[in-house]
N, C-alpha and C positions, 0 to 999 in steps of 0.2 A: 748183450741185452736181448731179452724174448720178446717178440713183436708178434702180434696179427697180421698178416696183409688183407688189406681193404679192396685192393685191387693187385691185380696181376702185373708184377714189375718183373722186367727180363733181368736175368741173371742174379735177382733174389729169392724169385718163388714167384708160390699160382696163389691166387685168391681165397682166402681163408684158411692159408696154413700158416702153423708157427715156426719162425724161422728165427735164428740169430744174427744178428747184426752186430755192426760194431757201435758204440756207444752217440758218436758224435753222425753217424748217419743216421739213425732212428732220430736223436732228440731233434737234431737241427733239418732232420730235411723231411724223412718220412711224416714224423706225427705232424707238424705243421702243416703239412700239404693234404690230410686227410688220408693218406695212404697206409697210415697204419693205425692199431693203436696197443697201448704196453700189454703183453701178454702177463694179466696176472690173476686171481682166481675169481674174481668178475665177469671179467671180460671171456676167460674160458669157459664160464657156465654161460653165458651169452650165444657162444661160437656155433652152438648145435642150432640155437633157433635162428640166427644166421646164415646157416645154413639149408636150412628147411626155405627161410625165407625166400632166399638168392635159386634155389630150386625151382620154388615157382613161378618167380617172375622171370626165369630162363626159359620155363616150359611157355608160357606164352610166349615169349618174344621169337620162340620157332614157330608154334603156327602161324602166327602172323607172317611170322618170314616166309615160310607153307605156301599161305595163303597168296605171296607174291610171286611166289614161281609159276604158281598157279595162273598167275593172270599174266604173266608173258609166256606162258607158255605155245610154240606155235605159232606165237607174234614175230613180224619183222621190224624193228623199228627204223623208221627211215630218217636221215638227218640230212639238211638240205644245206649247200655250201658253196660258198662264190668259185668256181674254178673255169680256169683256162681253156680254150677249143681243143688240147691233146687229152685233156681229163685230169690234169694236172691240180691242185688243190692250191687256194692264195692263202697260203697258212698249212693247219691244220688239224684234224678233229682232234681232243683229246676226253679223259675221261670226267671232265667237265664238262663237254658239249655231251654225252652221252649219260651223264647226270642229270641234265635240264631238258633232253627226249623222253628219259625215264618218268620223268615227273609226268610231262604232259600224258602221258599216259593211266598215270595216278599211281606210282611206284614211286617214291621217294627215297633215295639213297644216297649218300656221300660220297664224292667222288674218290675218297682214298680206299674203298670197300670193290671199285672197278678196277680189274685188271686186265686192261688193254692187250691186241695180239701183237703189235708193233706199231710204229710211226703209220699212223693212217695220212697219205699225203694223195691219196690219189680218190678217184669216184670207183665206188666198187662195194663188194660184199665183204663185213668182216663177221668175227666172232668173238665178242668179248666176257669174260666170268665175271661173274659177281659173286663175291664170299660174304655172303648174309650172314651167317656165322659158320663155325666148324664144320656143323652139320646141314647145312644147306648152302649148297653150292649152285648158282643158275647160270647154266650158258643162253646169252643174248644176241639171237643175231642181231646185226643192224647194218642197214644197207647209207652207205655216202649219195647223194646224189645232186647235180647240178642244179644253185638255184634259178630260178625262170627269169 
């Protein structure tokens, strides 16, 4: 069966290409869920202005994303945390709690989009990526520090 992908599915294909599949995974899983739809000469004269469209709404969604590098950029963000007199951390941070400093700052991201440099368990300076998308990558530092 000729399918569309609607979205980028691993190990079927990238977004807007026609792919084969086997009968019972398109009818029963793909189309129902949005993720595809029947490759047939409709839907293929469609595909180009689909393509145009999913263009442009990509090319904004990087300056936007631009636009947020831009504003941490040369920022430290500091996260404040219950810890111990050795500097020890009771818990700690993860890229949730660096999700919810991001905002305060007016940067709103998903925590599954931060990739952390390790187990933050101590007070100190880290450095963590954010993959905004492909093309825009921002390293954030952010410092732990003892709350008062």
């Amino acid at each position: 069966m000729n399918i569309i992908l609607l979205e980028h599915i691993e190990k079927v294909g990238a977004k807007h290409e026609v792919v084969t599949v086997k009968d019972g995974y398109g009818r029963n899983y793909l189309i129902p869920r949005g993720l595809a739809i029947v490759a047939n000469k409709v839907n293929l004269a469609k595909l180009e202005g689909m393509k145009k469209q999913a263009a442009k709404k990509e090319a904004a969604m990087v300056s936007v994303y631009q636009g947020y590098v831009a504003q941490l950029a040369g920022k430290t963000i500091k996260i404040s945390a219950k810890a111990g007199d050795s500097g020890r951390l009771f818990g700690s941070i993860g890229a949730q709690d660096l999700a919810a400093a991001l905002k305060a700052h007016g940067v709103e991201v998903e925590k599954r989009i931060i990739a952390m440099p390790e187990e933050v368990k101590e007070l100190g300076s880290y450095t963590a990526t954010v993959k905004f998308h492909p093309e825009v990558i921002a390293t954030v530092p952010f410092e732990v520090v003892a709350e008062a």
